[in-house]
N, C-alpha and C positions, 0 to 999 in steps of 0.2 A: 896595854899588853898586845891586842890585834894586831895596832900598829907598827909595835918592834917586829911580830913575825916576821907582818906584812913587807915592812923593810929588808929582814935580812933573806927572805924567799926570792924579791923582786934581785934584789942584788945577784944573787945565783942565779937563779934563770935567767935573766937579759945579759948578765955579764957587763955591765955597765958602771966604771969607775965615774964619770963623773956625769949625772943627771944631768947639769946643767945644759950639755952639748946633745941629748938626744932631743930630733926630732921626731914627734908623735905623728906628723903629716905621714912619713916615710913607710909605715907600717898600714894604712889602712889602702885597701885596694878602690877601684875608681866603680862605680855601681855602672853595668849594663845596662843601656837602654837599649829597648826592643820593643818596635813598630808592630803592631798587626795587619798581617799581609790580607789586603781586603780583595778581591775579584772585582771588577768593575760589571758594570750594571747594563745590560743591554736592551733598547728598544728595537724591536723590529715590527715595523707595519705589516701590516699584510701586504704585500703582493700580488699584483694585478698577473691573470693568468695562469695561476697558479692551483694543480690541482687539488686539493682538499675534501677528502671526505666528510662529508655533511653529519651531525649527529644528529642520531633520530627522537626525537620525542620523545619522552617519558608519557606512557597513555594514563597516569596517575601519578599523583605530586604530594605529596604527605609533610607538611611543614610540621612540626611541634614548635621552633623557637621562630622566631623573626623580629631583626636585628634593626629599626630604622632608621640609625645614626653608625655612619662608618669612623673608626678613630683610628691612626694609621701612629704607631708612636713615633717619636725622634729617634733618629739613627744618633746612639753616642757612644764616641770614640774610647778607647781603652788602651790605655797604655802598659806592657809588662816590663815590669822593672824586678830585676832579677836579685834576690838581697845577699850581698856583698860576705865573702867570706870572710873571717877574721883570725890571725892566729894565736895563738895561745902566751896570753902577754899579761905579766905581773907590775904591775906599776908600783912603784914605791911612793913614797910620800917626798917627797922632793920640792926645793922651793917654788913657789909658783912664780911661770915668767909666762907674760904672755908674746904670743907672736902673730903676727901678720901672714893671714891666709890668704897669700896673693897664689898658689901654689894652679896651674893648669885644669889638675885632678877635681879640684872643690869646685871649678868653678860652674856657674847653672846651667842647668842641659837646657841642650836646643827642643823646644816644642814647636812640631812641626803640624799642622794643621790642614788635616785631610779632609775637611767638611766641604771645602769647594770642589774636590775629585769626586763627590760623591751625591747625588739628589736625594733632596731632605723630604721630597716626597714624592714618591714613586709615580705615576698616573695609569690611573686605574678604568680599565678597560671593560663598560658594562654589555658584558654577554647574555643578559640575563634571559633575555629574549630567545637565546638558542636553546634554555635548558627547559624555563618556565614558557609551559604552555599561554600562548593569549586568549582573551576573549574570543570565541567566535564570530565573525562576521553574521548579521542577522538577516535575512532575505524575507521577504513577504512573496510567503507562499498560499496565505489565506484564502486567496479565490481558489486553489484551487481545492479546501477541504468543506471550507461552509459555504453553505448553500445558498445564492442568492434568492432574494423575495421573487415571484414571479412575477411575468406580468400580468395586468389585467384585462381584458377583453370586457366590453359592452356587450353583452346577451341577450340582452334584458328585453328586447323587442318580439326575441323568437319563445318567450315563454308568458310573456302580459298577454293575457285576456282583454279581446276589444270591448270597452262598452257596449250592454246591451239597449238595445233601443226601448223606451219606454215609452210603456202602452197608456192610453188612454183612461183615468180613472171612471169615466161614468159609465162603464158596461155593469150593465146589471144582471147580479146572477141568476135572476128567474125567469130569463129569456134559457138560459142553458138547461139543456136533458141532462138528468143525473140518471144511472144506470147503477142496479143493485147488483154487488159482487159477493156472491157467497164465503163467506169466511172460515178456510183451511184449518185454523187453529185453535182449537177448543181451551176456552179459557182454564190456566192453572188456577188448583186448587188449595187455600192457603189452610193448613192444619197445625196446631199449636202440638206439639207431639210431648214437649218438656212436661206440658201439665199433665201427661196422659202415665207419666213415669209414677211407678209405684216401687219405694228403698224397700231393700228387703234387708232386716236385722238380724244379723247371723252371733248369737250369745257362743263364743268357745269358754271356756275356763283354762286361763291360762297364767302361770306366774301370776303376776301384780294387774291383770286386767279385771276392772272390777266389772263385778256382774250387774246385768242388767233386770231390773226389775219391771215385772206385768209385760211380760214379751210375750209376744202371739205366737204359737209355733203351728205350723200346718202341718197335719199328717196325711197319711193316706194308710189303713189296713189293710195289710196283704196276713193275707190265710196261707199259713204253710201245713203243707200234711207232714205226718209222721215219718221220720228216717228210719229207716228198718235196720236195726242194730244186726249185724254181720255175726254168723257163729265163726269163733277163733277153734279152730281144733289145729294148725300147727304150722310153727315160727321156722322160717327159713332164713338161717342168716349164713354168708359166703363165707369160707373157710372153718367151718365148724360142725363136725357130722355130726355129733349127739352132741345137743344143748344142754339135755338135763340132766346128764354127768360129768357133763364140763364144771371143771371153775369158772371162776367170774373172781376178776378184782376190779376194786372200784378206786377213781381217783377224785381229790378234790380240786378243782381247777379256779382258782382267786381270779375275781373278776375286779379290774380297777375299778374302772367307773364306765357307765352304759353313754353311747352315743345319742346326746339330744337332736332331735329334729330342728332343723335349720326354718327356720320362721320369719318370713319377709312380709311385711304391712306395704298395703299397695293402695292409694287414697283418690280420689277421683277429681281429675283434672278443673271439673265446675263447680260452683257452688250451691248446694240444695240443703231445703229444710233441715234435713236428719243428717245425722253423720253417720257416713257407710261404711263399712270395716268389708276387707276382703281379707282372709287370713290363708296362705298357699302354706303347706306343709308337706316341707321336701322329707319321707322316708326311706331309711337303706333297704335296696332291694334285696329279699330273701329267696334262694333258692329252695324253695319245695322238691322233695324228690317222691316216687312212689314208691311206699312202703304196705308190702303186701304181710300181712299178719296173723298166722292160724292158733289162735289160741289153746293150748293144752294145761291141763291140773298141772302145776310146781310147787311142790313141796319144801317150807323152806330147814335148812341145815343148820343149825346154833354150832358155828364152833371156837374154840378157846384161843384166837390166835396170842395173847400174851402168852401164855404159857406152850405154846406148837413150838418145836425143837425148828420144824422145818422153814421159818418166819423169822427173816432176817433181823437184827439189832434194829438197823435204821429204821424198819416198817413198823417194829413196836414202837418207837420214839415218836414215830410219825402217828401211828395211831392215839397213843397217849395224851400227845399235847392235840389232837383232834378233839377227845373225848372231852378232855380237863376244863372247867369253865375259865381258869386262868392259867397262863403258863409266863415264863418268865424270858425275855428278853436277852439270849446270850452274844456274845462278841462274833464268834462266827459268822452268826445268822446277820445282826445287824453291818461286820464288814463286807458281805456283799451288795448290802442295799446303798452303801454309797461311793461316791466316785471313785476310783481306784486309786489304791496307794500303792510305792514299793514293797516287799516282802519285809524289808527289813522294817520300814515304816508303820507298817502293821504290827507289828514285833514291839515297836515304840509306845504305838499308839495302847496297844492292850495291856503293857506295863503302867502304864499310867492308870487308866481305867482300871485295874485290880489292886491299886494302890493306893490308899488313903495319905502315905504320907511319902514322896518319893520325889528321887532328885533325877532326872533326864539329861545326860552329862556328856552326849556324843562331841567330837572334837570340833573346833573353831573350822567352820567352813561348812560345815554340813547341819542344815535350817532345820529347825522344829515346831514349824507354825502348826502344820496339816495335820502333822499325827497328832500333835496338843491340840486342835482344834479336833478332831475325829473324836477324840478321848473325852472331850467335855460335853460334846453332841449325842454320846450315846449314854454320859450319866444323866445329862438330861432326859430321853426319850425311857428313860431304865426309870425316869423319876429320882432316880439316884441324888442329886442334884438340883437347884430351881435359881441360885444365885451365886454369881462369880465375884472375885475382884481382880482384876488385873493389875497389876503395879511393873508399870515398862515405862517410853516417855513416847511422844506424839509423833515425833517420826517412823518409825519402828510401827508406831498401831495403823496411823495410817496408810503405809503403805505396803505392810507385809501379815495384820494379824486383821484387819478389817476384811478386806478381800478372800480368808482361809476362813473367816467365822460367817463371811454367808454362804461359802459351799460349804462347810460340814457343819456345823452350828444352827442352822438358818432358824431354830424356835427360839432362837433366846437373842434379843435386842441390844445394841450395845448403847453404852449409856457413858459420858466424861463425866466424874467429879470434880465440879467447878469450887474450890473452898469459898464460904463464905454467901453462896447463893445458891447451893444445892441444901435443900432443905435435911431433909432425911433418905442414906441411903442403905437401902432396904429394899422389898420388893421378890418378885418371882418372873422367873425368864427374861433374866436379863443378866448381861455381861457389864460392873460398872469397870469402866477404866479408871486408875488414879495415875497420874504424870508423877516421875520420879521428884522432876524437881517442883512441888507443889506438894512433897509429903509434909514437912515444914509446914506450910499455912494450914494444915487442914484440924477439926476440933474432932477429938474422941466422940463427942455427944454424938455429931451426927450420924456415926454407923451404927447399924441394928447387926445382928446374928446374919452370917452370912453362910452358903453352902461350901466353898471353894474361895481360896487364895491364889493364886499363879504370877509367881513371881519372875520376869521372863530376865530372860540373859541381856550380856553388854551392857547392864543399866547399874549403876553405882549403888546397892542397897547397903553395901558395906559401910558407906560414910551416914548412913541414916539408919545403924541399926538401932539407936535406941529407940526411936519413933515407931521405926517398923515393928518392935518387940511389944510395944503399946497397945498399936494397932492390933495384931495379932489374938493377944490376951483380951483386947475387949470382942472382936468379930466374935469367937470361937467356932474356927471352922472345922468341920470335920474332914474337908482335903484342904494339906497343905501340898504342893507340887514347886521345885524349884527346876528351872531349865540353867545349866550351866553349858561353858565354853572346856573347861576343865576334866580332862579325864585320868589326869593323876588322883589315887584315893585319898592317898596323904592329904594332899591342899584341898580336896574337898570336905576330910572332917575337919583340917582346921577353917575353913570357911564355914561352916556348920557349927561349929563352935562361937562363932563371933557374936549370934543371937542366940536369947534366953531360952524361946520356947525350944528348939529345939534340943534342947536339955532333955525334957519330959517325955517325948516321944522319940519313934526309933524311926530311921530312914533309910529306905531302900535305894540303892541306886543300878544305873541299866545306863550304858553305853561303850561306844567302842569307838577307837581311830579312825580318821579316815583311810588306812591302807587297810584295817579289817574288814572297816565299810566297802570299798571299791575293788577289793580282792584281787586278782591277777587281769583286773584292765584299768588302770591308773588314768587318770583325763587331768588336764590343767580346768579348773573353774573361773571362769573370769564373771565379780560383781562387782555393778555398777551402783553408791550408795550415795542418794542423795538428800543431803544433808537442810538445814536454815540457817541463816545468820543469827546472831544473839545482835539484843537492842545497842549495842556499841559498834557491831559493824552493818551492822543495816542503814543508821545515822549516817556513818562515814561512807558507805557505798552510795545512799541517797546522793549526799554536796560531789562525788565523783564523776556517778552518774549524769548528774544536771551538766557541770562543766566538761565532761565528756561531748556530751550533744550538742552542747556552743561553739565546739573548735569542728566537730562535725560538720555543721551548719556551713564554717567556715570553707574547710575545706569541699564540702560540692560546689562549693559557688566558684570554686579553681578548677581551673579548663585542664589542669595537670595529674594524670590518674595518678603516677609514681609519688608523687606527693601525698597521696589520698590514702593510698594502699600501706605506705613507711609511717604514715601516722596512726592510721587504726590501729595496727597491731603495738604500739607503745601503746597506745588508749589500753588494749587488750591486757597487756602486761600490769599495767599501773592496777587496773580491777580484778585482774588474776589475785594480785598480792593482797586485795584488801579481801576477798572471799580465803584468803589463807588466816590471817590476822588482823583485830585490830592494829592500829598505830600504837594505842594508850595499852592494850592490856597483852601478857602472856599466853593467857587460853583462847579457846573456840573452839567449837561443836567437833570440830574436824581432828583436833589435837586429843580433847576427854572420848571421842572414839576411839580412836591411835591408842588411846592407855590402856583402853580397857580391853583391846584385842589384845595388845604386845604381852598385857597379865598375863593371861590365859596362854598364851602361845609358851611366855617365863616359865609359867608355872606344868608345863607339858615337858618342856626339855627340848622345847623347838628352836628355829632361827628365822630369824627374818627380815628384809633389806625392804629399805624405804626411801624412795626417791622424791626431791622436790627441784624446782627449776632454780630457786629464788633462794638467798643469802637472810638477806637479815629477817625478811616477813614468812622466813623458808626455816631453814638450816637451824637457826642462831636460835629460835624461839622453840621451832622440836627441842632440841638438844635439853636447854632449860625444862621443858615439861619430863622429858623422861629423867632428867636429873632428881627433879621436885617427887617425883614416883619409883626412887629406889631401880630403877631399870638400865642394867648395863649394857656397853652401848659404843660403838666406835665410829669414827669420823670419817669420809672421804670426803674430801675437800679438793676446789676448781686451784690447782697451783702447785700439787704436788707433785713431786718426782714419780717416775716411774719404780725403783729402787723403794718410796716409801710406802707408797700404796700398794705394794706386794708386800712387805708386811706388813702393813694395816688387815689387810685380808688373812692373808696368813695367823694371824692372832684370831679373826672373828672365829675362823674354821677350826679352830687347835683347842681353841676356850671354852667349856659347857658354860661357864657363867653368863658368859657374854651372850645376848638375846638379839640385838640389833645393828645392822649396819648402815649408819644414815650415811646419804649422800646426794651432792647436787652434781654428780659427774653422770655424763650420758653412760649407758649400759655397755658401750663399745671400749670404753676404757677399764670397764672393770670384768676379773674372770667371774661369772657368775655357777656354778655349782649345786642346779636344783635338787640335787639327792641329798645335798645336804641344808638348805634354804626353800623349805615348802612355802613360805606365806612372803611375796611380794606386794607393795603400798604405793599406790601411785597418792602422793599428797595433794598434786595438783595434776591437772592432766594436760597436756599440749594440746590444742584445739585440732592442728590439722590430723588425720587419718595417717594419710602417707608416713608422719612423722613417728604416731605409735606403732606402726604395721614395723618401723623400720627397729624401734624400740624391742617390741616382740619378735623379733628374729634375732636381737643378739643380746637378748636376755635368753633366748633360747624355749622360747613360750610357742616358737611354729613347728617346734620338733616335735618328733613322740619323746615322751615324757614315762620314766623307770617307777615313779612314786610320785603321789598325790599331787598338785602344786595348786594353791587356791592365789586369785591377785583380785585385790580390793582396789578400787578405782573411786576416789572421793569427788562428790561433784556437788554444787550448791543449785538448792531449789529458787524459783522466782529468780533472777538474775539473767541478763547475757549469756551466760554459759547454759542457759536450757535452753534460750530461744536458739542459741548459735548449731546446739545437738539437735534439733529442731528442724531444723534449714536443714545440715547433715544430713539428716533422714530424707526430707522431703526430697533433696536433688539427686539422692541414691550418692551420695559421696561416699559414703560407710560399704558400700561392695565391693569389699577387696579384690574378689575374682575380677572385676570390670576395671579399676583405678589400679591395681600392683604396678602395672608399668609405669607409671608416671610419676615425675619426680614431685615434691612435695610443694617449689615452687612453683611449677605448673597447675598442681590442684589449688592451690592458696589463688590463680589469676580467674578458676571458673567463679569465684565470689565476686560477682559483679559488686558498685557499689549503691542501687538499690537492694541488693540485698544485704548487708549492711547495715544500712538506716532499718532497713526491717530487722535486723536483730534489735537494735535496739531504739526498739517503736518511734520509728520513724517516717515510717513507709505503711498508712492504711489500707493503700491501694493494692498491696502488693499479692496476695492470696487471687483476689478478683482476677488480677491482670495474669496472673500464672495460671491460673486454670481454662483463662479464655486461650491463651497461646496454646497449651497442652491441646484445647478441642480443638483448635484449629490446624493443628501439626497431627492429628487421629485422621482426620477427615483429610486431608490430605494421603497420609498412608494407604489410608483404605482404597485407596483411587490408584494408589501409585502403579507406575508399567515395571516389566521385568528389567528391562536393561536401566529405566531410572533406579530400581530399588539396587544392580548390580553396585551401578558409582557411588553409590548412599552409602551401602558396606563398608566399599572402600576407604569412603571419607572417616567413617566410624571407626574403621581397626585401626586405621595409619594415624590417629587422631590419641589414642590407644595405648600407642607404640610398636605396634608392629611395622615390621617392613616385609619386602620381599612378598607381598600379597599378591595370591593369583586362583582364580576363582574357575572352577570347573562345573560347565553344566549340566542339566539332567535332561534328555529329551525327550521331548514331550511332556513338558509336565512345570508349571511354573514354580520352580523352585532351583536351588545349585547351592555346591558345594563354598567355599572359601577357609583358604592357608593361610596360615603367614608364619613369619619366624619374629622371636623379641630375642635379650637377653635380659639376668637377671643376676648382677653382679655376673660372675665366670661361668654360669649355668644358664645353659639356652631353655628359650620357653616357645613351645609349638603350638599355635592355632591350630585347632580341627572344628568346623562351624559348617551348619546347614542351617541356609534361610529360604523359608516359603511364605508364599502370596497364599494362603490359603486360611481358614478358621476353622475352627473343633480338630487341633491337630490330636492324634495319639499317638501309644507309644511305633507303631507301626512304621510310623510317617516317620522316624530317626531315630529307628535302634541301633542303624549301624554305627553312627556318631558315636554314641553313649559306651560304646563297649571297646572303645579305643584306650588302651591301657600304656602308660608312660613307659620309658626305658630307665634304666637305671639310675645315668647321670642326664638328667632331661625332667623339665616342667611342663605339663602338658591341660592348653586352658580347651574347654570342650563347652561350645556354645550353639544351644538351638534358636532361634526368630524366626517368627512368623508375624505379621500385620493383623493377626487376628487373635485369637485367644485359645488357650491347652485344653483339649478334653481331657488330659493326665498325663502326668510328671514322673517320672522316676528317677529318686533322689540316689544320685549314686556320684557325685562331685560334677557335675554338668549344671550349667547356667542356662533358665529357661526367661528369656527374654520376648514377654508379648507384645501389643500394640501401644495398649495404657505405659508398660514400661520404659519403652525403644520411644518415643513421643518425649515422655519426661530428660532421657539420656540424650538426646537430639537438642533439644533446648539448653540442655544442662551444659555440653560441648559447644555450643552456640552454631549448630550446621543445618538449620532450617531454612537459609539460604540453600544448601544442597540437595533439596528434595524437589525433583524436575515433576513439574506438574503433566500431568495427562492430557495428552493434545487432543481439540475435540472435532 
């Protein structure tokens, strides 16, 4: 069927009656050949007299590569052949004949062969001598710096003693007159004076010094006569004309504790029979004054002051609890005797404490350690109290309820229930801890009656209420206390609900928002929470870690930093993801955090965006836990339209359902809307500063802020990432006001790479060897001259980012001014700084600095230095930069090179 079309189509379009007579040759055209037009190659020698200017020297030569085989490739020819147009030709099926293509057009093109116009290899003319410095020529110059040996000279003639001539032995002495010479010097007299020492035993009674038995004491009786007692007829005291119709009130003044005498033993340098005691007791000296006293009859006046109209409330209280042999311990009185809390926190704390059974319910963001800690401290001292149970889990006590129970707690002991090797827990003044996840193993047997239960927030007691319902019924305590995250009342009585006992008793509860808390001055909260690994990803960090350190090894032993620097942070990345997830499992500490916030936040009517770097140890794994937890929840994902992810957002903002908006897209791509998005998650955190700083400005975390905004920043304990926050700290990289200018790969090159190996213990030396540079870079400062500290500056700001630096100075007086301008995105940023050579600066010494206030559209950084140290600061957005600091930031920049030493 083809065929027939094929046929009667070919027929029409060619218009060919009889096949047999068409030639096919006649239709196709002849292919262009075309040569490439090559330039011919020219040498020229140098030329003799001819003048050429010389190239000067490079006075430094910085090789990275060096090349020591030159490979020059073959020059090869190219031919373009142009492909042959054809026209539009229907062949029919026609008998087949063949013919003979003797035809001009077919026949093979000429190849012409340009390799001999052309040299196959260039000659190559080594200049190398004109760029790269030579060796220097060596001269011996040595006579004339060291010192030749001198010569020696014979002397020896002019200082020998001639032989004396010797005399005759047989003179005999009792031919010679001897003559008696009186003797000048009265022979010394040798006296034993030690034996003549008599120890004198001095018995004090003091503490623990035991007394000494059958001690001799010498006295001596002194006669005193009688002191003639003085008549008093009358008392003169200033500002008071009649005494004996005055009032008098009396007050009682509580004495802490009395100043003990300072007591130094002082022992005697030799050794003798007895042992001597010297006892020195230093007393405080008392001023005596003269008190002249005339005694008159005083009659004394019984009066009623409970019941005197004229006798304030407070002074009968006062007098009352004076009189009363016991009085009782109230909140008032006890919250000033300890460290101070907020107003509201006191408000907290004394709800609890008047509460037997009560739920403390302020919103997710705002901590309940101190006032719970305040509250348990004062049923304690009330006696109220003698034993706790804490039920939270080991992160959380250690590092936020351990530290708050020894400032306001400090009589009661805290104690872990270890299941299984804690015998019996019971006792008085003491806090036991029980770990959430250990309610499980633990046996009813071994708790006795306890005083107090405190069940703290963010900890899953809901998946373990039967246990805890258990436990509860056998303790019988008489405070139950729950701290929630929760300030809707609905979800807290159905949480209330979900355990037995609270059936039986009634529960008070007491909190408010954080917009009620924070009132008409809203703050962004940024915490920092750090987390452990569970035993699946500790495993797997261990085998990462190890192979980590092998390729490290590897890499210092490469002469190529850029190599050094492109691989660590893939090191960085691979162990980011495994501190996010196992491989093997869904969860981690970091994730059952995330849940038990985003509840609470659910269960409030709140929103909240949570950011991660990473796709599948990231994105893919949230996604699933907040599935697994009923928590809805929308996606911004790295690939989508601009057109979708505007309604993707548009949905999070329109939906009360909707709780969360996960994403692994930087903050720059999405509208973020903090009035309506209080609680921000950072899942992992980007190591460098510069990176978050950039983060927080277009999340909109550097603005002032309308309403509340709290951001959780998740971080893993024991791991590269503390030692890395660590380093952070230690080289001041975390001071936004000093690093803003600087781009984030600039700050990523001041991590040298011993510092590196020392994140992750690599580097032992590395602490010793930075503290020795720091003293050495101190001691140099302290020395330094005016005009070298000027160019120091310099190097310091323009290092910085500023430009345009110009320093003005003060005369007479080793100190001056320094400008400069940055930019900051579209918004200029102005230097204003004073540095002095001087120590114990105050605020004197640069108020005028500090009171320089920005323009509108203008950023304005305000910096004080000195080479010595502040007698006082005044916090008001100014950067006080002393010796210890400026040292460390010198180092830190690498310009310890630019500190001109003091010429002497």
């Amino acid at each position: 069927m083809i065929r027939n079309a094929r046929e009667k189509i070919a027929s029409k379009v060619s218009k060919l009656e009889v096949s047999d007579d068409f030639h096919f040759a006649k239709w196709l055209r002849v292919p262009k050949i075309h040569t490439a037009d090559v330039t011919e190659l020219y040498c020229v020698d140098s030329v003799e007299n001819f003048p050429v200017e010389q190239l000067i020297e490079p006075s430094s030569l910085k090789l990275k590569f060096r090349l020591p085989v030159y490979k020059i490739p073959d020059i090869r020819q190219r031919y373009i052949i142009d492909k042959p147009k054809a026209y539009l030709i229907f062949f029919g099926l026609t008998r087949p004949q063949l013919f003979t293509m003797k035809e001009k057009i077919l026949s093979a093109p000429e190849v012409i062969d340009l390799n001999s116009l052309l040299p196959q290899r260039p000659e190559i003319i080594d200049q190398s001598s004109v760029f790269i410095a030579q060796a220097p020529k060596l001269f011996d110059q040595s006579d004339n710096f060291i010192v030749k040996l001198p010569k020696s000279y014979d002397r020896s003639s002019q200082f020998n003693v001639d032989p004396v001539d010797s005399y005759a032995q047989n003179v005999s002495f009792t031919e010679i007159i001897v003559q008696e010479i009186p003797l000048l010097i009265s022979t010394p007299k040798i006296t034993d004076e030690l034996a003549n020492l008599i120890p004198e035993i001095y018995n004090i009674e003091l503490l623990n010094v035991e007394r000494l038995d059958q001690t001799l004491v010498n006295f001596n009786k002194i006669e005193i006569e009688e002191f003639s007692v003085p008549a008093l007829s009358k008392i003169e005291v200033p500002g008071i004309d009649n005494l004996i119709n005055s009032q008098t009130e009396s007050y009682s003044i509580p004495i802490d504790e009395m100043l003990q005498a300072d007591i130094k033993f002082y022992s005697p340098s030799f050794e003798i029979a007895h042992s001597v005691f010297k006892v020195k007791i230093d007393i405080p000296r008392t001023v005596v004054k003269k008190v002249v006293i005339k005694q008159k009859n005083l009659e004394p006046v019984i009066t009623d002051v409970l019941n005197d109209a004229s006798v304030s409330e407070f002074a009968k209280n006062n007098i009352l609890s004076l009189l009363s042999s016991f009085r009782e311990l109230g909140w008032q009185e006890y919250s000033k005797m300890i460290d101070p809390l907020t107003a509201y926190q006191l408000q907290s704390s004394e709800f609890l404490a008047s509460n037997n059974y009560a739920v403390l319910n302020d919103e997710l963001g705002f901590e309940k350690f101190d006032q719970t800690s305040a509250a348990v401290g004062y049923l304690a001292k009330k006696a109220g109290i003698k034993s706790v149970l804490l039920v939270s889990d080991k992160t959380r006590v250690s590092t936020y309820w351990t530290p708050s129970f020894k400032t306001y707690a400090k009589d009661l002991k805290l104690k872990k229930v270890e299941p299984g090797s804690t015998k019996k827990v019971k006792g008085s003044s003491v806090i036991w801890f029980l770990d959430i996840n250990d309610i499980g193993k633990i046996e009813l047997k071994d708790f006795d009656k306890l005083d107090l239960v405190l069940f703290d927030e963010l900890v899953n007691i809901k998946s373990a209420s039967e246990q805890v319902n258990q436990l509860v019924l056998k303790i019988e305590p008489a405070y139950i206390w729950f701290l929630s995250s929760i300030v809707n009342e609905k979800a807290i009585k159905k949480f209330l609900a979900e355990f037995e006992f609270t059936q039986k008793v009634t529960f008070t509860t007491f909190g408010k928002s954080l917009a009620d808390i924070q009132e008409d001055e809203p703050v962004t909260t940024v915490k920092d929470i750090w987390l452990e690994l569970d035993e699946m990803q500790l495993f797997e960090y261990s085998e990462a870690l190890t192979q980590s350190k092998e390729e490290l090894e590897l890499l210092f032993e490469s002469p190529n930093p850029l190599r050094f620097q492109s691989n660590i942070f893939t090191i960085i990345h691979k162990l980011k993801q495994i501190l996010n997830f196992s491989s093997f499992r869904n969860i981690s500490p970091k994730a059952n955090l995330l849940i038990e916030q985003v509840e609470a936040i659910a269960k409030n009517k709140k929103k909240a965006i949570v950011f991660t770097q990473y796709d599948l140890n990231g994105l893919k794994k949230v996604e699933k836990a907040l599935e697994m937890n009923d928590i809805k929840f929308v996606v911004g994902r790295n690939g989508m339209s601009a057109e979708e992810l505007k309604r993707t957002q548009e949905g999070f903002y329109d939906r009360r359902d909707i709780t969360v908006f996960l994403t692994n897209l930087k903050p720059s791509r999405i509208n973020i809307n903090l009035s309506k998005v209080p609680y921000i998650f950072n899942f992992d955190q980007w190591w460098n500063p510069v990176t978050q700083w950039q983060n927080d400005d277009e999340t909109g975390l550097s603005d002032i802020v309308h309403s509340p905004v709290v951001v959780y920043n998740y971080h893993i304990k024991n791991t590269f990432e503390e030692e890395l926050n660590k380093l952070v700290l230690e080289k001041g990289l975390n001071n936004r006001y000093v690093f803003d200018n600087l781009k984030s790969e600039t700050l990523s090159e001041l991590i040298t790479m011993d510092d590196w190996l020392y994140i992750f213990s690599m580097n032992d030396q590395f602490n010793k060897v930075l503290n020795s540079e720091r003293t050495k870079i101190i001691k140099q400062l302290q020395t330094i001259e005016l005009n070298g500290y000027k160019s120091l500056m310099k190097y310091f700001f323009s290092f910085l980012g500023y430009r345009d630096i110009s320093i003005m100075d003060i005369d007479d007086d080793p100190m001056f001014y320094i400008i400069g301008t940055a930019r900051k995105g579209t918004t200029p940023v102005n230097l204003h700084g004073k540095c002095l050579l001087s120590t114990d600066v105050k605020k004197e010494d640069y108020e005028e600095v500090i009171h320089f206030k920005p323009s509108a559209n203008e950023i304005k950084r305000k910096f004080v230095i000195t080479t010595g140290e502040f007698a006082e600061k005044i916090k008001n957005g100014t950067t006080y930069i002393d010796c210890k600091t400026l040292s460390n930031l010198i180092l830190t920049l690498g310009l310890k090179s630019h500190i001109i030493p003091k010429k002497k």
